[in-house]
N, C-alpha and C positions, 0 to 999 in steps of 0.2 A: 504493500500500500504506500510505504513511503515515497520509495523511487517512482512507484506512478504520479504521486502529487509530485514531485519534483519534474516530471515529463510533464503534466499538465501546466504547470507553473510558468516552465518556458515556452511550450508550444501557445497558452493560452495568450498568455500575459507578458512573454519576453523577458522575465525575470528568471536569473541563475539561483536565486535562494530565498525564503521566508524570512521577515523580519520577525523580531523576536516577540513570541505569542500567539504569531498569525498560526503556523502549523495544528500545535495545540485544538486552538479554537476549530479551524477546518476538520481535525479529525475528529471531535466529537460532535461536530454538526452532522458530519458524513455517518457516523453510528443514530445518528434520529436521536440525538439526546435535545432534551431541552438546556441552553448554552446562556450562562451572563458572564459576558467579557465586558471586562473591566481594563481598556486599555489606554496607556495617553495619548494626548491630543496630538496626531502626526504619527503616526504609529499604523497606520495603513487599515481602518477597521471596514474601511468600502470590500477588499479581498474577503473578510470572512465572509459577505454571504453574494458577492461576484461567483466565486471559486465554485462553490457547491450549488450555483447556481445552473453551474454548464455542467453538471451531474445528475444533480438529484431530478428522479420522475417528478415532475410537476411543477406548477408556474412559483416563483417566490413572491412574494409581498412584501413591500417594504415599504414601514411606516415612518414618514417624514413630515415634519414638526413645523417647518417655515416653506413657505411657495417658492422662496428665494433656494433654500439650503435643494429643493427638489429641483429646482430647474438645475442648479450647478451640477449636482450630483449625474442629473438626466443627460447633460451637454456632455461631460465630460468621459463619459461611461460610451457614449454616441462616437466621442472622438476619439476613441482609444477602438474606434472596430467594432462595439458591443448594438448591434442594429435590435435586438430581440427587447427593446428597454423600453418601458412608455410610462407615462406618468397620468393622473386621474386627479384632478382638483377641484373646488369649487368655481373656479375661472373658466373653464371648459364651458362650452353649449350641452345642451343634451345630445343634440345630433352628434359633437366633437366625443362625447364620453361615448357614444354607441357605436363611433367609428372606429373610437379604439379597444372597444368591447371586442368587437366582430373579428379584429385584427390579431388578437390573444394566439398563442401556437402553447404546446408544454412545456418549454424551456424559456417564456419570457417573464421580466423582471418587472415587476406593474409596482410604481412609487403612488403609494396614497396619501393623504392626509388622513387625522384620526375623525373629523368632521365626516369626511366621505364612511367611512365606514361604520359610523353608524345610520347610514342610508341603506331602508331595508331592501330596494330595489335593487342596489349596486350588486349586495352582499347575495341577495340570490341569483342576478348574471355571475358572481365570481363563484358562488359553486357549483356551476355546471364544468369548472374545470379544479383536477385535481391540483390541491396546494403541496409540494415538495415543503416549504421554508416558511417560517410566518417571522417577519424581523422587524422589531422596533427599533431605530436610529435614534441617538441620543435619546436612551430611555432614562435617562434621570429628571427627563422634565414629566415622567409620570409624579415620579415623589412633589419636582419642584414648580409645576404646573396644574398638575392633574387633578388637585384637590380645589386648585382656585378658579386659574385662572380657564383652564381648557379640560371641562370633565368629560369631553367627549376621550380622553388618557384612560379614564378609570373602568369607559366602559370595552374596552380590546379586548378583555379576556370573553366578554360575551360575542365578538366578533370573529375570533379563533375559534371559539365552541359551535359558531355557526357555519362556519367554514372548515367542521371534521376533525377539530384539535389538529390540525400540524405540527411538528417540533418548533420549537418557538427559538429564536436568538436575541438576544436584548444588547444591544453594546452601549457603553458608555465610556467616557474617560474619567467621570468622578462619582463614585458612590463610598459615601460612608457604609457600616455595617445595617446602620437603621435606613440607609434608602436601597442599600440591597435589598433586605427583606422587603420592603415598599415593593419593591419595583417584581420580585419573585411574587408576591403575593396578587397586585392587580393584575399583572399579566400569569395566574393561574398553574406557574411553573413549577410543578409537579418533578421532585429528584432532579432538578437541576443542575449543570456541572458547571462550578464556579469558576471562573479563571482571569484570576486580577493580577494584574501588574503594577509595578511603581506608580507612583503621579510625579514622581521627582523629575526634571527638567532643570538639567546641571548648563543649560546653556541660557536660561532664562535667570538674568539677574532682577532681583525685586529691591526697588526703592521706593521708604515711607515718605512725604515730606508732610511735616505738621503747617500751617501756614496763618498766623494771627489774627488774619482777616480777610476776608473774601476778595478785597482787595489785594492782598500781597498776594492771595492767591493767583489770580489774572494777571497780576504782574509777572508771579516767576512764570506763568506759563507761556505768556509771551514772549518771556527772556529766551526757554528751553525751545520751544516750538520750530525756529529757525534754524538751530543749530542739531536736534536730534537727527539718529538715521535715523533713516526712511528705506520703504513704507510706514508709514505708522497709523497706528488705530486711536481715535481719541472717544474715550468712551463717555456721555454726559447723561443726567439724571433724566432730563425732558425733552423733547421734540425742539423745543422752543432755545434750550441753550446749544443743542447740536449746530440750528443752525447760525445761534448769533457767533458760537464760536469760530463756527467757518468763513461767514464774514471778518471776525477780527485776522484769523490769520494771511488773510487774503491782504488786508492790509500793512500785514510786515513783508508783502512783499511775493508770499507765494501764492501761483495764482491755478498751482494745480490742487487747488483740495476740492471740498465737496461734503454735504449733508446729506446723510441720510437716515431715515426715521420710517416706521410703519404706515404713515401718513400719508406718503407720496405715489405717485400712481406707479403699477406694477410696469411700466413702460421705463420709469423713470428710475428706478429701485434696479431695474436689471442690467439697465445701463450703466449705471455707476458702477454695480457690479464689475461688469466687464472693463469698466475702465482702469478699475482698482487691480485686478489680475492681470492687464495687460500692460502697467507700469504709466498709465498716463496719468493717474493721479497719484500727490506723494502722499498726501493724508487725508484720511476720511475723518470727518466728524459725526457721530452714530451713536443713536440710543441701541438696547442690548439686544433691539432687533435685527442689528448687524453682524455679522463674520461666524455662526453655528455651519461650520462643515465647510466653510471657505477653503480652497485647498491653492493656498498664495502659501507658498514656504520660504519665499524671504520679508515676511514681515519681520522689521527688528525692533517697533517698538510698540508700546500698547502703552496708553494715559489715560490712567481716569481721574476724571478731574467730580464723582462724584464718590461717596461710598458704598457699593455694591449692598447687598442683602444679608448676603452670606458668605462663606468660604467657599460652598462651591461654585457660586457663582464668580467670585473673583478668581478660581483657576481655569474652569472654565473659559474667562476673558481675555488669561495675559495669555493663556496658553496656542492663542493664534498668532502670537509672537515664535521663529525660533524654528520651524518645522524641518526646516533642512538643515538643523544642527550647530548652525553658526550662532555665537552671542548675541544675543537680544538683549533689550533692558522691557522693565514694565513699572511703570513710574506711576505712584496715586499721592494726588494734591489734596489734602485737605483742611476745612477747619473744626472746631469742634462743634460748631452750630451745625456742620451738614450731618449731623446722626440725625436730628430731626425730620428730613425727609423722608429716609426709607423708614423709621418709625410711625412718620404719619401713613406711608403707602400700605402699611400692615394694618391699621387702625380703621383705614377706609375698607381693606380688603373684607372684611364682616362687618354682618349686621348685630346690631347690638341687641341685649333684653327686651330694651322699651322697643325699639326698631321690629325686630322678632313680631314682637305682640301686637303693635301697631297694625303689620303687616298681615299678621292672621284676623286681624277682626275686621279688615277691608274685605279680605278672599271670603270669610264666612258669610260677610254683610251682600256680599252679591251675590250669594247662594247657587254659586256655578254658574250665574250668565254669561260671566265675564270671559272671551277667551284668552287661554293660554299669551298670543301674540301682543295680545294690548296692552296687558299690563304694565309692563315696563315702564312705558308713557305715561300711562293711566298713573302710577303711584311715584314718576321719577327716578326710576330705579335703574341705578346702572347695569348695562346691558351684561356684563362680567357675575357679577355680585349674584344678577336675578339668575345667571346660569347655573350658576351653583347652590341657589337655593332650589331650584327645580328639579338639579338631580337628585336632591336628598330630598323633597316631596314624592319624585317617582319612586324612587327605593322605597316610599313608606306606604306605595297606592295611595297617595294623593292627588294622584293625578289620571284621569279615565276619560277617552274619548276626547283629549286638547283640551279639559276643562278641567279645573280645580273642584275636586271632591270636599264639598265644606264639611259635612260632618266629618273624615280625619283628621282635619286639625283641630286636635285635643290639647289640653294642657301637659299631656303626655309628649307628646310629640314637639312641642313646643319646647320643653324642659333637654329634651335631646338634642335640638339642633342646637342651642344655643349650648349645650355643655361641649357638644362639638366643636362650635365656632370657637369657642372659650380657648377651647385645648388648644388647636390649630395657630392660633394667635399669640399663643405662648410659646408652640415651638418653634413659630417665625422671629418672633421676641428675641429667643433665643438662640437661634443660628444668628443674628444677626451683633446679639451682643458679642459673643466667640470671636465673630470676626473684628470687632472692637479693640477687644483684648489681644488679638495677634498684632496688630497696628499701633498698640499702644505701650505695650511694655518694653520694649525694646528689646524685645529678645529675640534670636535668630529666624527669622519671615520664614528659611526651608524649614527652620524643624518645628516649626510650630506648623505649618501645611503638613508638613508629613504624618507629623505625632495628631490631629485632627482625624488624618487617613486610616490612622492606626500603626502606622510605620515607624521605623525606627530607623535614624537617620546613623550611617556607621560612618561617611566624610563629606565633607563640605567641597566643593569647588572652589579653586583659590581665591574666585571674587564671586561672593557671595551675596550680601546684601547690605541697606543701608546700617541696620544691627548689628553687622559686624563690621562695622570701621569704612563702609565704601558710601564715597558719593557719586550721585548719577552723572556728575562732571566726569567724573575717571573714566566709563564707559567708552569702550573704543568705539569710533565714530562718529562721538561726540565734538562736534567743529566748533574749539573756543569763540570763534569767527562768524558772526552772523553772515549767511547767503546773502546776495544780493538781491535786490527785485529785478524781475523781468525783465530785459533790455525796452521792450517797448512799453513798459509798465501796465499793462494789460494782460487779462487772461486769454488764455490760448485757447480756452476751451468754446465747445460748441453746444448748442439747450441739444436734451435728448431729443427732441423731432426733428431737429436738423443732422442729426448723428442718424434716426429711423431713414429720413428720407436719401443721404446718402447711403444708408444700405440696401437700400430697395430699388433706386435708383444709379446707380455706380458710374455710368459713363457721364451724370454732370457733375463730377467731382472733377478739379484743379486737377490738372498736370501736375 
């Protein structure tokens, strides 16, 4: 079996050897076992279920989390030879999803969203054909989404079970012990075979910088901004600072950056894309709807100029720095007023007691007339918030026929979701303080990320972090020299519809 995976490897793929874990993972995917790899960011986790894909009897499915991270995935899968590949999203027409229905063979590779599949229509076109593979792509946002913000996460394992149980693969590059379990338990994985690797990334140096005032903040970052390598990612709290920050740096001069946010039209979002991997912009400014499965391996640096949530998420983020091995820095600016933010985004994320109750004596006071869709509106409820209140009404049959069942909401019921909400909010509380504490004691950023992981760090890389003695000035690359601006002091760049219509168009483009 070896030597044939190693014949398939090069005939398939044109690689002479497995990166380290990939093997592993493929050969118990190849035994039908149910598989959580646990591997880092750059660590090649597309090959475990590519590989067993030109194998295994039947089509694979693979669940992906952003329309952005599906399209990359899809293009690039296209461009390496892989024609059997097709993707299925909310954006599709119905005519577009039943072209690529009709098109299905048993060896193709169908990328969904988790939205899409809980659409009962899709789920019964896709069992007319047998499932090889059922694969969740960064399944840690079951743990770190699944419960808020996207419970369409919690419901997969009902989507596997309708789909025949398949051996399931979950990959991820960060799970604690408790979002393991999370993540085996929604997704229904029965005797699982666990296979985690390091999170350490001895090429990614981490610098804290505290900063007195939201002011000195914007100061140094305008100092740093000019002189860091590049590529680099700058990560901000809001849609609204992404892009004022992309304006400010446009005015030291550089005139290749660019904003991007969830906001923007999927025209525009995928351009920048492309523009970002093909080296025409040096920094992106981007809320953390940016760079999940981005596969640019010479980004060198990652800024966040906000304070993340938690620690997985802050590995998660620098960890798109670095992927081809070379030193990266990942730089976060802050003050001590910005913990207030992601405190308040956890506070907003449940409904409170009086909120709870409020909201059950509206649903009982319309005694079912009200439907399902209106609510929202009807009570101001954000559209996130009211998702998740609705999956834990349908869990409790509260919900029959797109309409709210008033008699189950009891004071039973009532007393549950909110001990629910209660907990939930504490343990976002609390990832989020952890990661306070790693940033604030001053004590070594890898071993405190490791020891988080559960690891145990046995040496350091000779330049390590701002904790141990390094500043982000020392960072090779790092130009004491601010850049110049543009010679013509103008951007070069072009709006994405003049970028569409040059592509569609080709011979009115310049000589």
């Amino acid at each position: 079996m070896n030597t044939e995976l190693e014949h398939v490897l090069e005939e398939n793929f044109g690689f002479t050897h497995f990166r380290e874990g990939q093997k592993e993972i493929i050969l118990s995917v190849m035994k039908g076992r149910n598989v959580l790899a646990i591997l880092p960011t750059g660590a090649g986790k597309t090959l475990c279920y590519h590989f067993p894909a030109k194998l295994l009897d039947g089509i694979t499915i693979v669940v992906s989390p952003l329309l952005s991270l599906m399209e990359d995935q899809v293009h690039q899968m296209r461009a390496s030879g892989e024609k059997a590949v097709v993707q299925l999203n909310g954006l599709l027409s119905f005519t577009e999803k039943e072209q690529v229905l009709s098109e299905l063979h048993h060896r193709s590779i169908v990328f969904v969203s988790p939205e899409m599949l809980a659409n009962d229509y899709l789920l019964k076109k896709l069992r007319h054909w047998k499932v090889g593979l059922f694969v969740v792509d960064e399944a840690h946002c079951i743990s770190q989404w699944g419960h808020e913000f996207r419970t369409d996460y919690l419901r997969l394992s009902d989507a596997r079970a309708a789909l025949g149980e398949p051996p399931c693969l979950a990959l991820t590059a960060t799970a604690t012990a408790e979002v393991e379990k999370d993540i085996l338990g929604c997704l229904a994985m029965e005797n699982a075979v666990v296979h985690r690797f390091s999170v350490n990334r001895p090429q990614i140096k981490y610098f804290i910088e505290e900063c007195a005032s939201e002011e000195e903040k914007q100061s140094r970052f305008r100092e740093y901004i000019t002189q860091v390598a590049s590529p680099a990612i700058v990560y901000t709290g809001t849609r609204n600072d992404a892009v004022q920050l992309s304006n400010e740096i446009r005015e030291t001069g550089i005139s290749s950056t660019a904003y991007y946010h969830g906001g923007l039209a999927k025209e525009e979002r995928l351009l920048i894309q492309r523009q970002f991997l093909h080296d025409e912009l040096r920094v992106i400014c981007a809320t953390t709807a940016f760079g999940m499965g981005i596969n640019k391996p010479d980004i060198r640096t990652v800024v966040h100029m906000h304070l993340p949530s938690s620690i997985e998420q802050y590995v998660q983020e620098v960890g798109r720095a670095g992927r081809d091995g070379k030193e990266s820095a990942a730089l976060l600016l802050y003050t001590k007023a910005d913990r207030y933010r992601p405190l308040s985004f956890i506070e907003q994320e449940f409904l409170t007691e009086k909120e709870l109750s409020a909201l059950f004596r509206v649903l009982k006071g319309s005694g079912g007339t009200v439907a399902i869709k209106d609510i929202p509106a009807m009570l101001q409820l954000d559209e996130t918030v009211w998702r998740m209140v609705m999956y834990y009404l349908e869990k409790a049959a509260a919900v029959k026929a797109g309409r709210i069942a008033a008699e189950r909401l009891n004071e039973e019921l009532l007393a549950t979701l909110h001990e629910h909400f209660t907990k939930r909010r504490r343990q976002k509380q609390s990832l989020f303080l952890q990661l306070e504490r790693l940033f604030t004691e001053n004590s070594c950023i890898r071993s405190g990320i490791l020891a988080y992981f559960g690891e145990n760090q046995h040496t350091s890389p000779a330049f390590c972090c701002s904790a141990c003695g390094f500043r982000f000035t020392d960072m090779p690359g790092f130009d004491p020299h601010p850049r110049p601006a543009d010679e013509s002091g103008k951007s070069n760049e072009i709006t994405w519809q003049e970028e569409l219509q040059h592509m569609l168009l080709p011979h009115k483009r310049g000589r």
